[in-house]
N, C-alpha and C positions, 0 to 999 in steps of 0.2 A: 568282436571278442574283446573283454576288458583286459587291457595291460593291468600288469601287478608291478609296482615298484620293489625292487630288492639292491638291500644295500648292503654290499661286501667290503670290508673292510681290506682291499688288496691294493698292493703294486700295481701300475698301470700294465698290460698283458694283454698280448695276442701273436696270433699268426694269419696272416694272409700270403698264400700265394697263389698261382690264378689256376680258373679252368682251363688255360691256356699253358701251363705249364709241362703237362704230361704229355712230354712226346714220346714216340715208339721207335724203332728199327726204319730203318729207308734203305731203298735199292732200287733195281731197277723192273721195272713194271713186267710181267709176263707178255709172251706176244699174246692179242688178239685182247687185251684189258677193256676196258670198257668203263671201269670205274672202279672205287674203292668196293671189298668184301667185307663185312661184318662178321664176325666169328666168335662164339661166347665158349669162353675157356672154363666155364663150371662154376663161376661165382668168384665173390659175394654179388648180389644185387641186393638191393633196398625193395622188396618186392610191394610194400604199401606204407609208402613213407608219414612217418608222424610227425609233422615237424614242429619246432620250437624254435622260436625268433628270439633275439637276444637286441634288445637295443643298448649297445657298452657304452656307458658312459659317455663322459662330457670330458672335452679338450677345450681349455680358455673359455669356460663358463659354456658352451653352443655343443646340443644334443645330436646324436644320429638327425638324418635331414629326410624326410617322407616315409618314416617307419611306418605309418596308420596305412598310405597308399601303396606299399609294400606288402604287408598283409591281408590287406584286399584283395592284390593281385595272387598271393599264393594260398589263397584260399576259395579263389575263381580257378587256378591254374589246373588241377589235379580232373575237374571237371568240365574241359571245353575237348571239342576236337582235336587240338594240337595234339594233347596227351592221351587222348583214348587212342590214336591209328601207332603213336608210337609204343604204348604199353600193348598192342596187338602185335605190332614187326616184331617188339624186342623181348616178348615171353618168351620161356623156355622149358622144356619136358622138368617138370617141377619146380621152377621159378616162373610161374606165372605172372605177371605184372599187372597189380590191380591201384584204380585213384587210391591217390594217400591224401590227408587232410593235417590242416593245420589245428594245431591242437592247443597250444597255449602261447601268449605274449609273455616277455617281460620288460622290465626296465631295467637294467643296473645301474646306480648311480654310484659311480667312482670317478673322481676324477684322472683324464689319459695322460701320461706322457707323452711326446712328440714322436716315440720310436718303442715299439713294443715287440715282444719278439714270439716266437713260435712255443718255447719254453713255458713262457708266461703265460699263455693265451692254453694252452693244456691245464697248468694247475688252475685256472680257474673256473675249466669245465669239470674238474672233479670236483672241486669246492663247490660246483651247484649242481653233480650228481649226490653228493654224501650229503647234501639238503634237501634231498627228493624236489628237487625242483626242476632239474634232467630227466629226463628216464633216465633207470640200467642200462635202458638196450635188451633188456632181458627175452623181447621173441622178434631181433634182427630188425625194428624198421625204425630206429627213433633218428633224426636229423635234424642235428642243432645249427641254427642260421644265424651269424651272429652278423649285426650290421655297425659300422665304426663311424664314430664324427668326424668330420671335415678337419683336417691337420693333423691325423695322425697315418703314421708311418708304418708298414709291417713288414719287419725282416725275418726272413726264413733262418732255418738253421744252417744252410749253406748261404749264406748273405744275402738273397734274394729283395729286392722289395716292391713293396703296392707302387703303383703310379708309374714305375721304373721300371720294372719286369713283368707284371701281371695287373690286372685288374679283380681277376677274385680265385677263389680257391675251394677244394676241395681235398680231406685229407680223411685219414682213423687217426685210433692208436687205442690202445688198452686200458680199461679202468674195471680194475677189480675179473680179470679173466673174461672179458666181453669186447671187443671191438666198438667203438664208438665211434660215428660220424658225425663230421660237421664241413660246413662250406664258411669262410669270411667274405663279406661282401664291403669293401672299403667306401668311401666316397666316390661317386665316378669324376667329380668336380678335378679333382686331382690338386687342390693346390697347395699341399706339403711336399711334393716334390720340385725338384730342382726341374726350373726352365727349359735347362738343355736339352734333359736328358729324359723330361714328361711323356709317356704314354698319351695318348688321346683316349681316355677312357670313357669320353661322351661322345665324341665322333661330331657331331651336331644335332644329335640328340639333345633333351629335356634332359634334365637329371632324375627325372621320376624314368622318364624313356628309356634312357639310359640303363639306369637300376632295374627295371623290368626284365630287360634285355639280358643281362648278366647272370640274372634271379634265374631267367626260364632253362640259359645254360648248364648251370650249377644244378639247376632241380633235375634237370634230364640227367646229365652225366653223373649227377651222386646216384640216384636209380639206378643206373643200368654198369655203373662202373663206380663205385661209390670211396676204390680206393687206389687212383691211377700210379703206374700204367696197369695194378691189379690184373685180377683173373673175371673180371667180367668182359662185357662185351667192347672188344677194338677192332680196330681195320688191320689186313697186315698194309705194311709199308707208310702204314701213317700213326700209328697208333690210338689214342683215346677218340673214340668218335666226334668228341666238341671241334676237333680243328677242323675235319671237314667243311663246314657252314661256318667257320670263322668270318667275319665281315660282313654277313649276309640276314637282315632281318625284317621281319614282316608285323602286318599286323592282324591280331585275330580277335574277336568276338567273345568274351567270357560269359556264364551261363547265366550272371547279372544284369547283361548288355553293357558290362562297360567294354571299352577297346583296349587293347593293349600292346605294348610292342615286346616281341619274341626274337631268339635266334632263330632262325629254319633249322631243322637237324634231319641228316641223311637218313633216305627213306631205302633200305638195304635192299630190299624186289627191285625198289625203279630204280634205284642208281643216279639219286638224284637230292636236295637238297628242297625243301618242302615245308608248309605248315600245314594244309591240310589235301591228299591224295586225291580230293572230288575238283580240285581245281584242277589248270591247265598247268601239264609241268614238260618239261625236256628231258627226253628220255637218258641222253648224256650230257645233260647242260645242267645250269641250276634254271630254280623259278624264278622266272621275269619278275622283276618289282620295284614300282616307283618310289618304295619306301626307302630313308636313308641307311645306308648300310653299317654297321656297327663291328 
């Protein structure tokens, strides 16, 4: 699909904080548990997501880093078996869950500042809603994906930041009486944070690996929970379904044949952590797999 370069004249802007962020209630496990329960509290879901990739600008002259292989991969994603057995677990008596498709690239070209904030990163998804270059939102599935260059920082409105607290993010907020979603996807390289106090947001992963990995979390959990800890589908005693399969990922097959690397995410029947249900899985284990864990 061709990128479209757009150039806004703004402050350097965003928010990232992670799919790892929304946690839920904890206590103690009922007798006779067996594993986490999935429970969908009546919405929202993203029920055939449209997505729109954002490549933000440049920090010290150097762009977003594997954007083309990015959207390859979520434009393979919507249509492999990972997502068809979990849009079948996680429909619901009128939210159906059907493949969504990647719909448009863009480029921004602004140059970042080193530390952008959650504030910022909102005015400039309304500056490219009132340019029709967003959707509205206008029938519930549009999901803007915005991906950041290597050095820059995203701090939350409670001080939160990329590298440091999270590796990506999933949030809404309101533009013009409509809910709007979007995920940030920072660098997983991480080298704008501090040494000390760096997340492993490649783990030993690729950075494309890596990004894939994050992408496939984010694309599942804005779907099915698009505004954590939200009224879509969680676990009790863990909350947002992504921490389940935290750590744990595989690789699967896209309808292209290219390969890729995914999280596993909890398969709510088997009670278990999975990519695809026709293979061998543990009924209260997770799936065996020699792939590196993320």
């Amino acid at each position: 699909m061709k990128a479209i370069a757009v150039l806004l004249v703004l402050s350097a802007c965003f928010r990232c904080a992670s799919g790892l962020l929304h946690v839920g209630g904890t206590g103690p496990e009922p007798h006779g548990y067996y594993g986490p329960s999935a429970n969908f509290n009546g919405g929202p879901v993203i029920k055939r997501p449209e997505v729109i990739t954002l490549a933000y600008g440049t920090y010290k002259g150097q762009g977003v880093r594997n954007f083309g292989a990015s959207n390859s991969f979520l434009a393979d994603l919507p249509r492999t078996k990972y997502m068809s057995w979990i849009d079948k677990e996680y429909s619901a008596p009128n939210n159906t869950l059907k493949p969504g498709r990647l719909v448009h690239e863009y480029t921004v070209l602004v140059e970042m500042k080193s530390n952008v904030t959650e504030k910022e990163l909102q005015k400039s998804i309304k500056e490219l809603v009132s340019r029709k270059l967003i959707s509205s939102n206008a029938n519930g599935n549009a999901l803007t994906m915005i991906f950041l260059p290597p050095g820059v920082t995203m701090v939350t409105n409670d001080g939160r930041k990329s590298c440091v607290d999270f590796c990506g993010y999933n949030s809404g907020f309101v533009i013009n009486k409509r809910r709007h979603f979007y995920s940030v996807i920072p660098d997983p390289q991480c080298s704008a944070a501090p040494s000390k106090k760096r997340m492993d947001c490649q783990n030993g992963l690729s950075p494309i690996d890596a990004t894939t990995a994050t992408l496939s979390r984010l694309y599942v959990s804005a779907k099915i929970n698009p505004e954590p800890p939200g009224g879509g589908w969680i676990a009790r005693y863990y909350g947002d379904l992504v921490f389940l399969c935290t750590g744990q990922a595989d690789r699967i097959k896209g309808p292209t044949g290219v390969t890729w690397v995914v999280q596993q995410f909890w398969h709510n029947g088997l009670r278990t952590c999975m990519t695809d249900p026709t293979r061998p899985y543990i009924k209260e284990g997770y799936v065996p797999t020699n792939e590196p864990h993320i």
